[in-house]
N, C-alpha and C positions, 0 to 999 in steps of 0.2 A: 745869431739874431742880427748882428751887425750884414752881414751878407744880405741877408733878407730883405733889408730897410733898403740896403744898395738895387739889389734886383727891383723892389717897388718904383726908387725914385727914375732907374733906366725905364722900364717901363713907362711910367705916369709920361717921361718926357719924349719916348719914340711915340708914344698915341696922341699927345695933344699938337706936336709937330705934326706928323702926319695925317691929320684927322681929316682936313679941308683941302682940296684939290682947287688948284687954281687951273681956271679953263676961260677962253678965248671967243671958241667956237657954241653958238646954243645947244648941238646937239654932243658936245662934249668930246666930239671928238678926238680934239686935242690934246685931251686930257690921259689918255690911253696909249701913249707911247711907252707904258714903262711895264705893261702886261708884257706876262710871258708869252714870247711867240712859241709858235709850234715849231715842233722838228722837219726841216726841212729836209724830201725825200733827193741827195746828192749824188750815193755811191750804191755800189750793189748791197753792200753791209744795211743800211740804210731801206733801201727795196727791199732787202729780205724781212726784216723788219713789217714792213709795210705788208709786204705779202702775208706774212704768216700773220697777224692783226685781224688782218679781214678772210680769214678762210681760205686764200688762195693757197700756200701750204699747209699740210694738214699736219699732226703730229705721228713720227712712225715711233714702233715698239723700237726702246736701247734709246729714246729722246732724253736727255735729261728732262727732267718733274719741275713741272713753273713752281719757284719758292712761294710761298703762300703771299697775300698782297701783307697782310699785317707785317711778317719778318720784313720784306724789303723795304717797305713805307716809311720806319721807322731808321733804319740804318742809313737810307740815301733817298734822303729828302728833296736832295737834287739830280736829276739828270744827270750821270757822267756819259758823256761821247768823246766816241774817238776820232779824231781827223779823216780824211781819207787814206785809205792805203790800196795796197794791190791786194789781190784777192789770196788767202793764205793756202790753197790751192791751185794747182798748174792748172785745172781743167774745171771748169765751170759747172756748179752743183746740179747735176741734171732735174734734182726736185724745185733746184728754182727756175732753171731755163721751163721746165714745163710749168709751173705757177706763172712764172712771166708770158708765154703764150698763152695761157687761159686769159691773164688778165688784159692782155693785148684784144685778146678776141672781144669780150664782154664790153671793150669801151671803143670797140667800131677803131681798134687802127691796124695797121701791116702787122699780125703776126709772124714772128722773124726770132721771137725768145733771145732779143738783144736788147740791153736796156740801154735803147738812143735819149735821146734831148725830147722826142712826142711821148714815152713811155713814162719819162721824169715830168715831165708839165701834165702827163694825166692823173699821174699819182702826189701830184701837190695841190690838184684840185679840194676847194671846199667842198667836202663830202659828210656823210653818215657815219656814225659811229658804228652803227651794228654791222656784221661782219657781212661779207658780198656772198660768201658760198653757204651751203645747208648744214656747215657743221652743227652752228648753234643751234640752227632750228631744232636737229636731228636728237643733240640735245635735251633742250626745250620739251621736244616731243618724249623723249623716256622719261624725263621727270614727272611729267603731266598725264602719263600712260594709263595710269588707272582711270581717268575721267569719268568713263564711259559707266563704268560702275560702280565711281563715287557719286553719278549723278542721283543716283538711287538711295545713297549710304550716307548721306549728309550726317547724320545721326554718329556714323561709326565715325569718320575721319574728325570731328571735333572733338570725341573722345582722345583717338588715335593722340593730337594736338595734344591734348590735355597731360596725357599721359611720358608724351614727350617734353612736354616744359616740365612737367614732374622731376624727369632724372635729372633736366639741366640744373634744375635748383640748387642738386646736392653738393654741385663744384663751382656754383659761379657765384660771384657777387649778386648784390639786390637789383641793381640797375640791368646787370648784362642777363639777366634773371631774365628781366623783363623785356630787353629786345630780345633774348632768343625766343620765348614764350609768343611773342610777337608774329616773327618771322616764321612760326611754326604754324600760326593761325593764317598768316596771310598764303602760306603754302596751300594747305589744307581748302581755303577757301578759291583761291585757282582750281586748282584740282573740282572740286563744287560745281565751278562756273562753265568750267569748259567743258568743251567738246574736241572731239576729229572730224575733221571734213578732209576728203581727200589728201590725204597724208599731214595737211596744214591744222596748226589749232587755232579753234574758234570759239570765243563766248558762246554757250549754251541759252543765254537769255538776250532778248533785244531792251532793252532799258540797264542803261549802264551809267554808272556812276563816279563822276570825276571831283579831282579836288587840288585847288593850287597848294601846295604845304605853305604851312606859317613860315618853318623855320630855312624855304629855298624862293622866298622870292628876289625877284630879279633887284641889282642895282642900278639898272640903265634906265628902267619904266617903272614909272604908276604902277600902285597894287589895280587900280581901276584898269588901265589901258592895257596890263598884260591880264587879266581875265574875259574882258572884251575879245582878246585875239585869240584866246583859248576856246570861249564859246562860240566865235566863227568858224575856226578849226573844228571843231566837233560837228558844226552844223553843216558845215560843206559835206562832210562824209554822211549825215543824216539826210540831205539832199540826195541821196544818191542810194539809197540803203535801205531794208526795213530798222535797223539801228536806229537808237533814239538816245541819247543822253542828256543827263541833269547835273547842276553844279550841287554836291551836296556838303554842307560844311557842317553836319552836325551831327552823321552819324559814326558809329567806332571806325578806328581807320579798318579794321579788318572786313570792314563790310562795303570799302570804297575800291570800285572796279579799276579806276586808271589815278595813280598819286602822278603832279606834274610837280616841278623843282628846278633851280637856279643853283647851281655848285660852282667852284674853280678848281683848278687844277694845282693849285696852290694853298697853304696854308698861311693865313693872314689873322697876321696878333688884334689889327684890325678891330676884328669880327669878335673877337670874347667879351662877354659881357662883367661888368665888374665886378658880380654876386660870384663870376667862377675864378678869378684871380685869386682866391684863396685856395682852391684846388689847385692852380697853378705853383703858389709860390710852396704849400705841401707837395707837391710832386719834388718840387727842387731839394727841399729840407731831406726828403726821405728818399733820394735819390733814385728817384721812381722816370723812367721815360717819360715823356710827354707822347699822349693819343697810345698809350698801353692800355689793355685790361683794367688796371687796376684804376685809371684816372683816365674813363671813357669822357668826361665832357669835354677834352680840349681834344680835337680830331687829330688822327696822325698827318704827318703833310700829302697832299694832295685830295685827301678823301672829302665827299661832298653827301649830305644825305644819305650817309653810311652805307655808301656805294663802292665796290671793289674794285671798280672801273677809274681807273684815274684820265680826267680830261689833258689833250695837251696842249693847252694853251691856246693865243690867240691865230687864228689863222688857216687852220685844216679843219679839226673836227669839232663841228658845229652843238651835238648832240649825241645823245645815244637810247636805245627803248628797250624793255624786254615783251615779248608774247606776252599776252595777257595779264600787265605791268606797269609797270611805272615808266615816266619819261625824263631824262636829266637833258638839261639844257646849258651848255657854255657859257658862264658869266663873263669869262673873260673877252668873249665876241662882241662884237656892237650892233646887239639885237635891234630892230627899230618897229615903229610902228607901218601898217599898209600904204602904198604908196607915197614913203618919204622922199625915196630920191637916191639916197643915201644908206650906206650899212646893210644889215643883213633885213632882211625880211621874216620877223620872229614867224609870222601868219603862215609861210609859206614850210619853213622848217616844222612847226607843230604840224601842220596837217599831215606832211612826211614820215612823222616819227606814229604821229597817230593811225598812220596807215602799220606800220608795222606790230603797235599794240595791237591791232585786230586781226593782227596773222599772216600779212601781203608778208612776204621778201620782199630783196630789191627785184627790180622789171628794169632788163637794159635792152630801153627803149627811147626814143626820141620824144621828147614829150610827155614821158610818164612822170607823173609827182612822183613815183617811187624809183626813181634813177640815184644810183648810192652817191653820186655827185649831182648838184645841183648849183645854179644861177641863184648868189642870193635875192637878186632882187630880179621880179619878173611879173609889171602890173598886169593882172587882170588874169593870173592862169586859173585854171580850174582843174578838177578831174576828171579827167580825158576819158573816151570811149572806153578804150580799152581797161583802164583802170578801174570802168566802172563795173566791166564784166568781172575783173579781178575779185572785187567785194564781194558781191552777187555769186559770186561762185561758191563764197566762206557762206555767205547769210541768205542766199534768197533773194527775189526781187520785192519791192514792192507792188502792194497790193489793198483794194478798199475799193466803195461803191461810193458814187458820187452824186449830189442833189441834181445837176444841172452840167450839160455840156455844150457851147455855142461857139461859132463862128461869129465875130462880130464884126461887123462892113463900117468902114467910115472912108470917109473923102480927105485927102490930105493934098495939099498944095506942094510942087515941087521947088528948088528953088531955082528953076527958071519959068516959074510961076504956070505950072501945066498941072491940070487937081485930076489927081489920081484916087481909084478907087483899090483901097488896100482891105485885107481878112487878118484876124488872128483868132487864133483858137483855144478858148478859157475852157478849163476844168473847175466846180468849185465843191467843196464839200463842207461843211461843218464852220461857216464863216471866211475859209479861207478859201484863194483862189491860186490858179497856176495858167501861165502863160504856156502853151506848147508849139514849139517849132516845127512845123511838121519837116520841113526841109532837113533840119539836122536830127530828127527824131529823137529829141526831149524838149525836156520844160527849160524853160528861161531862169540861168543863172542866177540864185538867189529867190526861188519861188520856194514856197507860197507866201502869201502875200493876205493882210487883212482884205474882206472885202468891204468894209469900210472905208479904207485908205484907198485901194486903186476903184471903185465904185460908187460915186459922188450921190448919198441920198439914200442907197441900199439897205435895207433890213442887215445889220449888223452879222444875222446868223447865219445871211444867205438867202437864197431863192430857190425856188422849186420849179422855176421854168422860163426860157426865155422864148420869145416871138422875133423874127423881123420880116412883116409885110413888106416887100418888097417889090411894085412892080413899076407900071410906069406912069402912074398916078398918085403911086404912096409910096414912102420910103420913113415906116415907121415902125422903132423898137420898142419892144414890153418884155417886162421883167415881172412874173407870178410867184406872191408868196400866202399861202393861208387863202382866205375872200379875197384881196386886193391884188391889186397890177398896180405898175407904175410904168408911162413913158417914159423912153428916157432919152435926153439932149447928146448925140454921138456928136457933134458939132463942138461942143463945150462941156462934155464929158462930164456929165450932170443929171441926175433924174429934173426933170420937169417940175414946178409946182403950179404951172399953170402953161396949157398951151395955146397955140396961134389958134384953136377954136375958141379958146376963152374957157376950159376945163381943165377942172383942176386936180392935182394927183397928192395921195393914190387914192384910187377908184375900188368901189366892189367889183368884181369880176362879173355879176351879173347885169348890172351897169353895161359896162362899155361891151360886153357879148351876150346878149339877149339870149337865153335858154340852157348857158353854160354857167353853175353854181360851184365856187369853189369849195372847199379847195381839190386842186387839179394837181394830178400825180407827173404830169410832164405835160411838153406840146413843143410843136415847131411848125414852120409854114411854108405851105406847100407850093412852088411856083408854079408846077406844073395846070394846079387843078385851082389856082387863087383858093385855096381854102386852109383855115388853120387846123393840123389836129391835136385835141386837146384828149387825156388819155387819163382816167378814172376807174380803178380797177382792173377789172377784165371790159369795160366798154370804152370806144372810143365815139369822140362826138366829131364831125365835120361840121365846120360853121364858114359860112360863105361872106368873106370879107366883103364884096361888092354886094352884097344883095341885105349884109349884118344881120343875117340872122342864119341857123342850122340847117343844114341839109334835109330833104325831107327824109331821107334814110336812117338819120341819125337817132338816136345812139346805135352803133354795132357790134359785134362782138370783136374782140381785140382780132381772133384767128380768123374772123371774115373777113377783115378787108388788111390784113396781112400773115397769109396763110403760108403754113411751113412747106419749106423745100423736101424736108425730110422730116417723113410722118412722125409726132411725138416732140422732135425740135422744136420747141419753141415757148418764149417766154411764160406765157397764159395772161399774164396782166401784171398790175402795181409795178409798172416800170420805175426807175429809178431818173432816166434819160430818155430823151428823146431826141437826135442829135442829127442834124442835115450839115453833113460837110464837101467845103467845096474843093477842098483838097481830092477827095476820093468820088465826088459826083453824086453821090450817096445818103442814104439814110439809116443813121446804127441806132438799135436800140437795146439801153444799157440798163442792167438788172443785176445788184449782185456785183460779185466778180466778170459776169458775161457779158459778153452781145453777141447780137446778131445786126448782120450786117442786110442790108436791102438787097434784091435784085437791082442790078442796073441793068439802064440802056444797051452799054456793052452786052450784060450778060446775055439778054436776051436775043441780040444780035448773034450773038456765038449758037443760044439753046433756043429755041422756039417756044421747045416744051416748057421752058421754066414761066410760074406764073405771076403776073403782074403784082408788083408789090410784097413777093414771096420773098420769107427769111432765108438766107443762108443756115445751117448749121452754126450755132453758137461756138465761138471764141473765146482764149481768156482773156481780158482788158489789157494785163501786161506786154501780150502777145503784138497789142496794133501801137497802144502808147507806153514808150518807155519811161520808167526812173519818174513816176507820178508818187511822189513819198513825203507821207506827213515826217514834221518835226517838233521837237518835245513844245510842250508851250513856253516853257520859259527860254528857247531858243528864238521863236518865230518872230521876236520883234530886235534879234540880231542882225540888222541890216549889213551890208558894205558899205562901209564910209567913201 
């Protein structure tokens, strides 16, 4: 008893000493000199290490068998290393000189299978936890093997589950009962979720489901500020992806797609809560280890969110994922928020690791977010071309039909005072909208976008049509939703509520265009012929701007006055778009997943035969604009700070 009372009072006085860290610096930096550093890569001992970690040695038959993590955690809490020495063979392990030129290659230097002073500064880089070569994957993949025909058996493999926490019961404690029975369901339900796509695994379903843990959030940030960085991280990739995800904090964990978490690499007295000190000081009485079986609530040293991976401290490895899994994140790093200046870049490592939950490897390439070493801090990257084929490749492109697509002209001042006539090119669908570059062929970073917010005045759900009369008497935009149109102010980026004739908006459509009733399934105008066409079913109406009123030919049939290239091709009517760009000289019209694109000038320059205002053969939308992709709704008003 007397011992007991001794153990409580050393305790009670290491916690309340230690509890408050005395810091200097606001972002605490200073406070962090007493984390453990990482092992630093010295000697070859050391590189061999390093190599075999990350895949680049592989294990051969007659290896000694890695002791389980539980045995070693427990016995050598701490790190023991050896100094440097010479190598304890004459002649250089030819499995490592060939790992060291693999790894030489992979990070773009002199393969030479010598470990200089460039091979040791590439292997102390802040990098990735998950390994560089396909062993895990390979892994990964036989675990997950049956996917394809548990996608079908949902029913058998919960059983399966069921049936397996069964036996564990009969030898385990209540609590280890219960994570194994856990970990049985979470297996079970991978297996569920996934899929094969080219030898890579992939979620089987696009709505996926994430969730910070209670018991791994970070010390360094806001429970607010690191949820923020995790919902942009998800959304960047939902930019880019038919993927979608939600933060869900309420259903079983077993039904949560990706668990994200804050460990160290260390075991800190710290961290116990006072209701478990009596678990503790009974492990002492009954001479029971500490993070045994038997007294699971104090963790063995190093373990973090009952993770077999032990992190190593501050300084190398940032994080680590599994395939369709969970994400652990280095507490002992100095994560920071987006464009601090300073420290690691949490934003930039989540998106990283979350490329890896969805199946990517590393890509050793310049510029790829998925490069197993990375710049912590790096404002304003995104994911890159190629990275974005890498996803697309697991999941698909995106894909949807749109209310409205335009080119919108405004006049902008340079700043040596010369006013320029500038285009961009809007997408909008379902209230939101997308900026598209044609020049770099995608959407503008961080789209979609309410159209409310970037469209001053707008029907909140959208429009069904824009106009811009354009010639050299009028230079006036309209925007059709339902009966009404609204001008609108490209000057002051504003709908109108009253213009320089003294009318005021929005207007009935029958109003301001004499013999057109809406509502109107698209339109756009035409410079060629000053006339706008407005398009209702299968008929389209011509209305003569200068003369404000219809053509006398009007209404006609959609495929009279733009007849198919190729007999049968062609929309029929209830277009979606109607779309005149100045990018391609053109006029598309969009239906569906399709378009068809116009005869041009050119074309007909080339073909005589082809006929005036003749469709092309219809296309897929993905085919001419890329990476055009909704994101869940409770992402879209995840902005970049």
């Amino acid at each position: 008893m007397l011992a007991v009372i001794r153990l409580i009072f050393i305790l009670r006085t290491f916690i309340f000493i230690s509890a408050e860290k005395v810091f200097h610096s606001r972002d605490h930096s200073d406070a962090m000199t007493d984390i453990r550093q990482a092992e630093l890569i010295t000697d070859t001992d050391t590189a061999q290490r390093f190599l075999s970690k990350y895949g680049f040695i592989k294990a051969a038959d007659g290896d000694d068998p890695q002791i389980p993590a539980d045995e070693t955690e427990l016995s050598l809490s701490l790190d023991l290393q050896e100094g440097g020495t010479v190598s304890r063979s004459s002649s250089p392990d030819l499995r490592f000189v060939s790992a060291l030129k693999e790894f030489q290659r992979v990070s773009g230097l002199p393969v030479t299978g010598v470990f200089d002073d460039a091979t040791k500064a590439a292997m102390n880089k802040p990098r990735c936890g998950v390994a560089d070569q396909d062993e895990e994957l390979e892994s990964t993949e036989q675990e997950l093997n049956e996917t394809a025909e548990s996608n079908s058996t949902t029913t058998h493999n919960h059983t399966h589950a069921a049936v397996n926490a069964s036996d564990a019961a009969n030898n385990t404690e209540p609590h280890v009962r219960k994570q194994r029975h856990l970990a049985v369901l979470l297996r079970s339900r991978r297996r569920r979720d996934a899929s094969e796509w080219k030898g890579h695994m992939a979620f089987s379903k696009s709505l996926l489901k994430w969730r910070l843990m209670g018991e791994g959030y970070s010390s360094q940030l806001s429970i607010d500020e690191q949820k923020y960085i995790f919902r942009l991280a998800f959304r960047m990739w939902s930019e880019v992806s038919p993927l979608q995800f939600v933060e869900d904090v309420d259903s079983p964990l077993e039904d949560i797609d990706i668990r994200l978490g804050f460990g160290t690499g260390q075991f800190n007295i710290n961290s116990i809560k006072i209701r478990d000190l009596a678990f503790f000081f009974k492990a002492k009485v009954n001479e029971r280890p500490l993070g045994s079986s038997l007294n699971p609530l104090l963790p063995p040293a190093g373990r973090h969110l009952g993770c077999s991976q032990r992190f190593d401290g501050a300084g190398r490895e940032f994080a680590h994922a599994w395939f369709l899994g969970d994400i652990h994140f280095d507490d002992d790093e100095h994560f920071t928020v987006p464009n601090t200046g300073s420290g690691i870049s949490l934003l930039k490592v989540a998106v990283h690791e979350i490329g890896h939950v969805l199946g990517l490897p590393h890509i050793y390439r310049s510029g790829s977010i998925m490069q197993p070493s990375y710049l912590p801090q790096d404002a304003g990257f995104e994911i890159d071309w190629m990275d974005r084929k890498s996803i697309q490749s697991l999941y698909g492109v995106c894909k949807g039909r749109f209310s409205t697509a335009f080119d919108w002209i405004r006049k902008e001042q340079t700043a040596y005072g010369e006013v320029v006539v500038r285009f961009n090119t809007y997408f909008m669908r379902d209230g939101w909208y997308w900026l598209y570059e044609n020049r770099n062929n995608r959407t503008r970073y961080g789209d979609p976008v309410a159209v409310q917010v970037g469209w001053h005045g707008l029907p909140s759900s959208g429009v069904d049509a824009y106009v811009h009369v354009w010639n050299r008497k009028t230079d006036a935009v309209y925007f059709f939703k339902g009966v009404q149109y609204w001008r609108y102010d490209s000057e002051n980026d504003q709908v109108f509520t009253e213009d320089s004739d003294g009318l005021s908006y929005p207007r009935l459509i029958s109003e301001g265009f004499p013999g057109v009733s809406g509502p109107v399934d698209t339109a756009y105008y035409d410079r060629r012929d000053a006339h706008i066409y407005f398009f209702k079913g299968s008929q389209v109406f011509r209305f003569d701007v200068r003369m404000n009123r219809l053509a006398s030919s009007s209404p006609q049939k959609l495929t009279e006055v733009f007849p198919a290239v190729v007999p049968g091709n062609h929309p029929l009517g209830n277009l979606d778009a109607a779309y005149f760009s100045y990018s391609h000289n053109t006029v598309f019209l969009l239906k569906g997943s399709w378009f068809w694109r116009m005869v041009s000038g050119r074309d007909r320059r080339r073909s005589a035969s082809l006929p005036p205002n003749g469709l092309m053969p219809r296309r897929d939308v993905e085919q001419q604009w890329f990476d055009i992709c909704d994101v869940h709704s409770s992402s879209l008003r995840t902005a970049r700070r």
